[in-house]
ROMAR-902920 format. One record per residue (C-alpha): residue in three letters; x, y, z. Coordinates in steps of 0.05 Angstrom, whole numbers, padded with zeros to 5 digits. Layout:
<recs>
(rec 'ALA'; (X; Y; Z))
...
</recs>
This chain:
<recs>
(rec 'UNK'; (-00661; -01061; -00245))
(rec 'UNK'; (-00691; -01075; -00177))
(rec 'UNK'; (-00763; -01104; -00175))
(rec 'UNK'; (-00806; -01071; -00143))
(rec 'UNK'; (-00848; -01098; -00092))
(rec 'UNK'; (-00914; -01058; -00063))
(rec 'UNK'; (-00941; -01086; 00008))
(rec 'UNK'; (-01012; -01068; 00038))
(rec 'UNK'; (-01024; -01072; 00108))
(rec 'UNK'; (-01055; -01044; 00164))
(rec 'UNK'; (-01003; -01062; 00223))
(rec 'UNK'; (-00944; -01019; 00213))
(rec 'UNK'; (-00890; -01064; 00244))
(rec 'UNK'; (-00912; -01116; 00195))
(rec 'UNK'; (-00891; -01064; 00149))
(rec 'UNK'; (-00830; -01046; 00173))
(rec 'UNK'; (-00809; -01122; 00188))
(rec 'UNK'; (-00817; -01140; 00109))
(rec 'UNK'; (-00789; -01076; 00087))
(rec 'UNK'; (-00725; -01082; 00120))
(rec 'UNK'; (-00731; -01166; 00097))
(rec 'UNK'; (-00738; -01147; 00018))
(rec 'UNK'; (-00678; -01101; 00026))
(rec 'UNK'; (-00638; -01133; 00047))
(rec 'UNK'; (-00645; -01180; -00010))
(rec 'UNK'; (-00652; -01129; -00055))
(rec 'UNK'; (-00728; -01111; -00077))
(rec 'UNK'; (-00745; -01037; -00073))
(rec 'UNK'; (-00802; -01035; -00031))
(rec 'UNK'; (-00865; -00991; -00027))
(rec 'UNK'; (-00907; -01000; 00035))
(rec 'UNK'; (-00988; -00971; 00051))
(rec 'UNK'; (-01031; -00976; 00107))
(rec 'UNK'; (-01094; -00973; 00063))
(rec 'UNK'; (-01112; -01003; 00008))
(rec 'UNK'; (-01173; -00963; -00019))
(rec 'UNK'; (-01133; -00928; -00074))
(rec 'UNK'; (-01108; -00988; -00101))
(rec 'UNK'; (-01120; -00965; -00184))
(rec 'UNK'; (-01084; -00887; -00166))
(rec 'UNK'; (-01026; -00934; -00125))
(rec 'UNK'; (-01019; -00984; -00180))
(rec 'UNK'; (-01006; -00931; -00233))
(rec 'UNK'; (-00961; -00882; -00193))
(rec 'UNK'; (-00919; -00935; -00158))
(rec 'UNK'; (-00918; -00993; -00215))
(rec 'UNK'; (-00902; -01052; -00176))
(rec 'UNK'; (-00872; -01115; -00200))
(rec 'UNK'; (-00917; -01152; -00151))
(rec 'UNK'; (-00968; -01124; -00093))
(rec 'UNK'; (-00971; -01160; -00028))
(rec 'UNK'; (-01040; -01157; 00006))
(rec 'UNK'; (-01060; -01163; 00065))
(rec 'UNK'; (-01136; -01177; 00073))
(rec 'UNK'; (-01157; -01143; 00142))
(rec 'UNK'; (-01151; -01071; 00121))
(rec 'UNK'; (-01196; -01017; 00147))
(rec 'UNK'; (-01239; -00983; 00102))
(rec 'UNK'; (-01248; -01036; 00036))
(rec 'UNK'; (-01208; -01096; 00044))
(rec 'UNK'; (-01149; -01140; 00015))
(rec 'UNK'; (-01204; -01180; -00020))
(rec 'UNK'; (-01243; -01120; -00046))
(rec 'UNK'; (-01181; -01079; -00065))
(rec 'UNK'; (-01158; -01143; -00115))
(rec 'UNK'; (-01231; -01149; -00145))
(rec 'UNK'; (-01218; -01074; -00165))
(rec 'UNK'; (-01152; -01084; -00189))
(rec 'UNK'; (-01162; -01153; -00239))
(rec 'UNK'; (-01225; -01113; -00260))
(rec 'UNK'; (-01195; -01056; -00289))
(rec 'UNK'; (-01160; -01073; -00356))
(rec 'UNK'; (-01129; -01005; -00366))
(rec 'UNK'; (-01071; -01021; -00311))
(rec 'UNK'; (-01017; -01061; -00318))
(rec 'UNK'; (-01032; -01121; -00270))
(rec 'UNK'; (-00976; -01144; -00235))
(rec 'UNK'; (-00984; -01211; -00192))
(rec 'UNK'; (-01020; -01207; -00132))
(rec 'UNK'; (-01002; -01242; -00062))
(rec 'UNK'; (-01053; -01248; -00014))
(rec 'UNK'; (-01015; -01238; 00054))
(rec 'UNK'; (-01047; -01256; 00115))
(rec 'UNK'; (-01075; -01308; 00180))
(rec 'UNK'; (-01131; -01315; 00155))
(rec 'UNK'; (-01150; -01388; 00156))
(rec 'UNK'; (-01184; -01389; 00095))
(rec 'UNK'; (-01130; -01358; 00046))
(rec 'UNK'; (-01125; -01413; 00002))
(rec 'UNK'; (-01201; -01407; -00022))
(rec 'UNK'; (-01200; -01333; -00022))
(rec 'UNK'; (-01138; -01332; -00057))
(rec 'UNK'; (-01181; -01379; -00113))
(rec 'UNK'; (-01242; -01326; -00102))
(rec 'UNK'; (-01204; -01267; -00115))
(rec 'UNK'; (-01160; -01295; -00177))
(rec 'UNK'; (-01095; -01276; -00136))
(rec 'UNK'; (-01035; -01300; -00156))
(rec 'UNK'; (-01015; -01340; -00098))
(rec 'UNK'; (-01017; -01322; -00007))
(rec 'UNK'; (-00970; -01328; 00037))
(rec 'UNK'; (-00997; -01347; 00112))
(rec 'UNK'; (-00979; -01320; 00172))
(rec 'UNK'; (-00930; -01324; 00206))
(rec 'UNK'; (-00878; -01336; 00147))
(rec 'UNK'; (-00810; -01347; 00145))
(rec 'UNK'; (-00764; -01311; 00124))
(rec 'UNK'; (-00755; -01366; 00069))
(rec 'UNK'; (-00823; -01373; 00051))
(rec 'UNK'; (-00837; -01295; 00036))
(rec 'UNK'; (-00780; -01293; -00009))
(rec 'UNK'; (-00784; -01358; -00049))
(rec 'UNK'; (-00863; -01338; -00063))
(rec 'UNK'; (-00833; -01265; -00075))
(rec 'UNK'; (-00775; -01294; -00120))
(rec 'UNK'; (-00828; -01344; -00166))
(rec 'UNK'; (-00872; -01294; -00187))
(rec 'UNK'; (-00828; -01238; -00202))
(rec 'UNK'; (-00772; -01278; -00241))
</recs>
């Protein structure tokens, strides 16, 4: 069975890049724009692992995980911040995510980060 992977962000070529990327090696992939629905998204969709970016309009990255590890009634897959933010590594300890990816990434990079926390 294919894991599934769930990506938030606002730039839609960003989107599209990774899409096409996790297909190729397999993931199915789930993509969003917005990231205020994240408990309704989580529960429909039922990602093996969410990557978030954390400059989304309306809430947030940041705020959109703080809703997610809150609620104990969802399955909580691991979390991936996703972003250029200079200061992922302490939000990523802030927010309790799993791990971040900085961008740019490789190619390599995305999937090896992918690949550890979904196998």
């Amino acid at each position: 069975m294919k894991e599934k992977i769930l990506i938030y962000d606002d730039d839609e070529e960003i989107l599209l890049l990774c899409k096409a990327i996790l297909l190729r090696y397999d993931f199915e992939v789930e993509t969003l724009t917005a990231c205020e629905n994240i408990l309704e998204d989580v529960q429909s969709i039922q990602p093996d692992l969410i990557l978030m970016d954390l400059w989304i309009p309306e809430i947030g990255g940041e705020k959109a995980i703080e809703l997610l590890k809150q609620n104990e009634n969802i399955k909580q897959p691991p979390v991936l911040l996703f972003s250029a933010n200079p200061d992922i590594k302490e939000i990523c300890k802030k927010v309790n995510a799993n791990g971040y990816i900085e961008k740019p990434f490789t190619i390599n990079t995305l999937i090896e980060n992918i690949k550890r926390h979904t196998s």
